[in-house]
Structures are given as C-alpha cells and as structure tokens.
N, C-alpha and C positions, 0 to 999 in steps of 0.2 A: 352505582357500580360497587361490589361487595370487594373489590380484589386494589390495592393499593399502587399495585405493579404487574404490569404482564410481561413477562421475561421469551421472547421468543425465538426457538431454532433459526440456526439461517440456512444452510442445507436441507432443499425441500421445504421447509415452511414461509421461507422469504424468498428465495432464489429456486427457479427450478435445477438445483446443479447436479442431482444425485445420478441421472440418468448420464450426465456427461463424464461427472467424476469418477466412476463406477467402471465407465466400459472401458475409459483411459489405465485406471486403475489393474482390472481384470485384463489388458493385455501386457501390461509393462510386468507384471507380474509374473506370465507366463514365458514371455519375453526371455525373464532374468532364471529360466528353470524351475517354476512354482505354479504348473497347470492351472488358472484359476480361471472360470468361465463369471459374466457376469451377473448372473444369479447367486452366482454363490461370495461375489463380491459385498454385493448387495447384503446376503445373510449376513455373512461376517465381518463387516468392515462399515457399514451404512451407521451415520450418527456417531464414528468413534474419534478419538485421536493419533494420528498418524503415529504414535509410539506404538499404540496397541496394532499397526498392520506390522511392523517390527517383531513385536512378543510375540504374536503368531506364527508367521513365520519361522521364527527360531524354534520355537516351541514344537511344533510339525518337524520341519526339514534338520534341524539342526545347524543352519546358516544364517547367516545374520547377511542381513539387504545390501549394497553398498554405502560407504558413507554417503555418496551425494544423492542417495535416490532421492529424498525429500524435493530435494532443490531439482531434480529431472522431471521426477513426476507433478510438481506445482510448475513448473514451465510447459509441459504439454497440456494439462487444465486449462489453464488459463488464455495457452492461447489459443485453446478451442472455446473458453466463455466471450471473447473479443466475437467468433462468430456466431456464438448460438446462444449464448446465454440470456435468458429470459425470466422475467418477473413471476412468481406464481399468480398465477389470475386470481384477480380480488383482490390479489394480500392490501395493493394501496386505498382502497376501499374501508380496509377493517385502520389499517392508520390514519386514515382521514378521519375517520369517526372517535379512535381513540383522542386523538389530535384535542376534536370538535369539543369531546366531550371534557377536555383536563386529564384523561387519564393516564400518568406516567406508565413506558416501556422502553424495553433496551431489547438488544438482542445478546444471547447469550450463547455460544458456539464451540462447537468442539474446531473448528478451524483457524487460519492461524488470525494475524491481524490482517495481514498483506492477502490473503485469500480471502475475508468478509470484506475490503474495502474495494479489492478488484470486479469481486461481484457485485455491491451496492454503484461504485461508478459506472458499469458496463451497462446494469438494467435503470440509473434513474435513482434506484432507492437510496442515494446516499443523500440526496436531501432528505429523505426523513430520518435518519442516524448519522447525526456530530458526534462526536470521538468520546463526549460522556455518555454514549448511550451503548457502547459497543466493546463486548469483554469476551475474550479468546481463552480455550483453555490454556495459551501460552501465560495466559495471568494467574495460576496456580499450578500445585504441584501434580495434582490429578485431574485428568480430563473424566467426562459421564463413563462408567455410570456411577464414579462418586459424585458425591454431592457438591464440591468444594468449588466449582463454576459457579453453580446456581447462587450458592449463598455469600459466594465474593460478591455479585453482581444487586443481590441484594442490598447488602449491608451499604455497598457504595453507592446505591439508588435510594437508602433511607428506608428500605421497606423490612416490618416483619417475615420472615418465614413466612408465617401460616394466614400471612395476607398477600399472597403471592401466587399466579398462575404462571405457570407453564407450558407454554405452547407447543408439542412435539411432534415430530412422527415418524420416532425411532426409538425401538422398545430400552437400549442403554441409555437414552435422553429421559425414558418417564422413569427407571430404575434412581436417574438421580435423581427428579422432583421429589420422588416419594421420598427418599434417602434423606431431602433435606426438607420435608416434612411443609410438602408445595401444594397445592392443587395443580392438574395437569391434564389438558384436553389433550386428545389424541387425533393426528391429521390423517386423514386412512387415504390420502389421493393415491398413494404408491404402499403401502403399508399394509397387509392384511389385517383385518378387525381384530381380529384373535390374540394377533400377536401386541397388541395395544391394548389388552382387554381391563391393568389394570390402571385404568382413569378414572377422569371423573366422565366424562364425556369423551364422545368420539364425535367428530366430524367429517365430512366428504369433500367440502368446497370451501373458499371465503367467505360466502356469500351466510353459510350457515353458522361460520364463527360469527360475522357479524350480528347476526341475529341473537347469538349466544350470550354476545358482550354487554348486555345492556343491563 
C-alpha cells in the first residue's frame, strides 16, 4: 500500500445519505421562501458544511435561515435515516480489506459529530469507526473546500499530507484534498465524471475501489 492513511467522505461515499439529505434539504428550503428544487440542492450544497447553505442564502436572498434551522433540518434527516438509511454497497468490503491489510483510516466529513455517528449506528458502520477515527468539520474553523478537515484528521492520524488519500465524491471534498496537498479518488456513483475530473482516479462502485487499494 503506497498511501499511509485513507481519510474518507461519509455522505455518499460511506453512507448513502446525499439523496435523503438533499430532497429534505431542497424542500425545507423552499418551504422557509428559497424555491430550491433537488438538483440544484445537490449542485449547490452536496459535500459542504451547513454554514455554507447559510452564506448562500444570504448571499442570494438577503436573509439569513432561522436560528434553529440547523437543529429542524437535522431532525427531519435523521428521522428519515432511522427509515431509509443505507450502507453504500461495498463500502464494508473495501474496510474489511483495509482492516485485513493494517491500513489505517478515518473518516473525515463535512457533517456534524451527531450526524456521522447517527448514520454509522443506523447502517452497522459504526463498528468500523471508534471516536479516534471520526473528525467533523465541527473540529475546525473551515469546512471543504479548505483544507483544514483533511489535514486536522491527518496530523491526528500520524499521517504525512502527501502520504494521504482521499476518498470523495464531491467536487468541494477534492478542492480540499488537493488544497491540502492529498491524493484523491473520485466516487462518480451519484457525481458526474466531469465534475470530479481533477483526481487522481475516478471510480463507479466499491468493488473497483477495492481493486484500487492494493
């Protein structure tokens, strides 16, 4: 294994959540007077930090969200991840093999704590991620696509930068790999190729990351 650490998204590349998070998102949205359909949720909000669906908004409309939207909109999430939430196929596949092989990983997320541990309890995955493997953009001052996630999560994992991959598949997730000078496949299950173009790799499935990893 050339890579010291493999640091990976958890929206869409651990959890399938983007498509839940997304349509919840894109109606509470329109809901509060900000038309936003899910596709354009998706463009604009997919892999960021929930500060940045704030700055936009204001930045657009000239209004700022309510205070408690955070805490509305992570309560209607989640308790539609109780019903639907699901494991990306494969992903326990590619950690059993990381596991097999010794290769250290964390995940490293624009989401909060309480939203990566709801989702790793619901699907299973939280046996594979104990609390030193799991760092939220709430653990720095910038969420993707600075760099300052990826390279907290490093430094705390012992790994160089530039011995370090990145698992993504959201073009502000590879903005910070590259930013913080990462290697960084790119997960196309939901993602256009295009928009993921600067990687090192693209992928389609688990099955072909795993293949990847060796």
């Amino acid at each position: 294994m050339r890579y010291d650490l493999i640091l990976f998204d958890n929206d869409g590349v651990l959890v399938d959540s983007e498509p839940i998070s997304n349509r919840h998102l894109a109606a509470y949205l329109t809901e509060l007077g900000h038309p936003t359909t899910y596709d354009e949720s998706i463009r604009d909000y997919m892999g960021s930090a929930m500060h940045r669906v704030h700055d936009i908004v204001l930045e657009r409309s000239g209004e700022r969200l309510p205070v408690d939207f955070d805490d509305v909109f992570h309560a209607r999430v989640f308790a539609a991840f109780e019903e639907e939430l699901r494991p990306v196929a494969g992903v326990e596949g590619v950690l059993e093999k990381l596991t097999a092989d010794g290769v250290p990983y964390c995940v490293a997320s624009s989401g909060s704590h309480e939203r990566i541990r709801v989702g790793h309890r619901v699907t299973g995955l939280d046996r594979w991620f104990d609390d030193d493997r799991i760092f939220s953009s709430q653990d720095v001052g910038r969420g993707k696509p600075a760099p300052d996630l990826f390279l907290h999560a490093a430094e705390r994992m012992g790994a160089a930068p530039e011995r370090c991959l990145v698992v993504e598949d959201s073009p502000l997730g590879v903005q910070a790999a590259r930013a913080a000078g990462m290697d960084v496949y790119g997960f196309t299950a939901m993602t256009p190729p295009e928009k993921l173009a600067d990687t090192d790799q693209l992928f389609a499935s688990m099955g072909e990351l795993a293949d990847l990893l060796v």
